[in-house]
C-alpha positions, 0 to 999 in steps of 0.5 A: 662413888663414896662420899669419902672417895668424892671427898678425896676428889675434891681435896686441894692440890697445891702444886700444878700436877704434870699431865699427859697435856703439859708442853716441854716448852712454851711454844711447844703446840699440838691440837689436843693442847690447842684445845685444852689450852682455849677451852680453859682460858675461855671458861675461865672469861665465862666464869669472869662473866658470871661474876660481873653480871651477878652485879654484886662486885667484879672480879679485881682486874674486871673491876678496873676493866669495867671502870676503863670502859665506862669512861672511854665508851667501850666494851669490856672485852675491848677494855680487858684486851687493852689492859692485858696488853698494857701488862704485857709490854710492862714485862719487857723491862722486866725481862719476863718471856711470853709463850703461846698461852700468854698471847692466847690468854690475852685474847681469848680471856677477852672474848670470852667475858665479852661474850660472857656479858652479853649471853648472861643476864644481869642479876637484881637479886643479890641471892642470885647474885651471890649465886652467880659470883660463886658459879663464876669463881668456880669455872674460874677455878677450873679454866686456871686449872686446865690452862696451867697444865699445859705449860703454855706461859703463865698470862699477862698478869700473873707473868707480872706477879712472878716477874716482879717477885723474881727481881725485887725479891718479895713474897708472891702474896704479898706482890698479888695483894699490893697490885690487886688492891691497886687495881680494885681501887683505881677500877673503883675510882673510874667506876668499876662495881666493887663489892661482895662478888670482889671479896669473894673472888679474892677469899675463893678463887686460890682455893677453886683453883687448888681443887681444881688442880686436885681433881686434874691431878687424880683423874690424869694420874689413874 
């Protein structure tokens, strides 16, 4: 491959391409899209994983887990789970309708940085650690990527940036920015790290996620 056909791999894709996976509706389930579906949702936990054992600053909505666990003595699969669970049931007056990847993301995304803590050592060198923020924000990337094309639901957090946007009117960046900053700094004042890994995961991840959908889209479309 040429540089520049591997640069036009990697160009970013704004929209969420149609794939051969993508569902016609959101409880619209077959095998092969089971399995794309959990495969990106447990990538992306994993990628969570990486950046919160980089020990540099967790992703936003992990800043606030790990907080929640350090105070109530539980894991942050557990504390992930509960939270997601909590989003959830705000969408009810918000009239937004779940589908089988937003149950599927409550779970699985759990597990996986449970998992993800466990497996993955804890890093004291904040090169590697920056190391790790970034192989995390770009599996993170590509689990969104391969999760969003199945059209399976969007998960509890993001139903609840759109839910919002939809009822109030407000711009959807300006709806991710006040509820995430909300988030770190609860997360930060019940313990949560906070820190470079944080700013990195806000400034990369929508980025990861574009090229991610960029190399989905040219390789379904050939």
């Amino acid at each position: 491959m040429s540089l520049h056909a591997f640069m036009e791999l990697l160009r970013p894709h704004r929209t969420v391409p149609h794939t051969p996976w993508t569902a016609s509706g959101r409880w619209d389930l077959n095998p092969a899209r089971a399995a794309i579906l959990f495969f990106g949702l447990f990538l992306f936990g994993l990628g969570d994983a990486f950046v919160i054992q980089s020990n540099i600053g967790n992703s936003p909505w992990s800043v606030l887990a790990q907080g929640v666990s350090r105070n109530l003595n539980i894991s942050i699969g557990i504390s992930t789970f509960a939270i997601s669970a909590l989003v959830l049931l705000a969408w009810i007056p918000l009239r937004e309708n779940p589908g089988y990847g937003t149950l599927a993301n409550l779970v699985i995304i759990a597990v996986a940085i449970q998992v993800g803590v466990v497996i993955i050592p804890l890093q004291s060198s904040s090169i590697l650690g920056a190391i790790f923020a970034l192989l995390g924000i770009a599996m993170a990337g590509i689990g969104t990527s391969l999760y969003i094309t199945c059209g399976l639901g969007s998960g509890p957090r993001d139903g609840l940036m759109t839910a919002i946007h939809r009822r109030c009117g407000v711009r959807v960046g300006r709806v991710r920015l006040a509820i995430e900053s909300s988030v770190v700094l609860l997360g930060a004042f019940l313990g949560g790290n906070v820190g470079l890994g944080t700013l990195l995961f806000a400034v990369l991840i929508g980025q990861s996620i574009a090229v991610s959908l960029g190399v989905v889209s040219r390789f379904t479309s050939e």
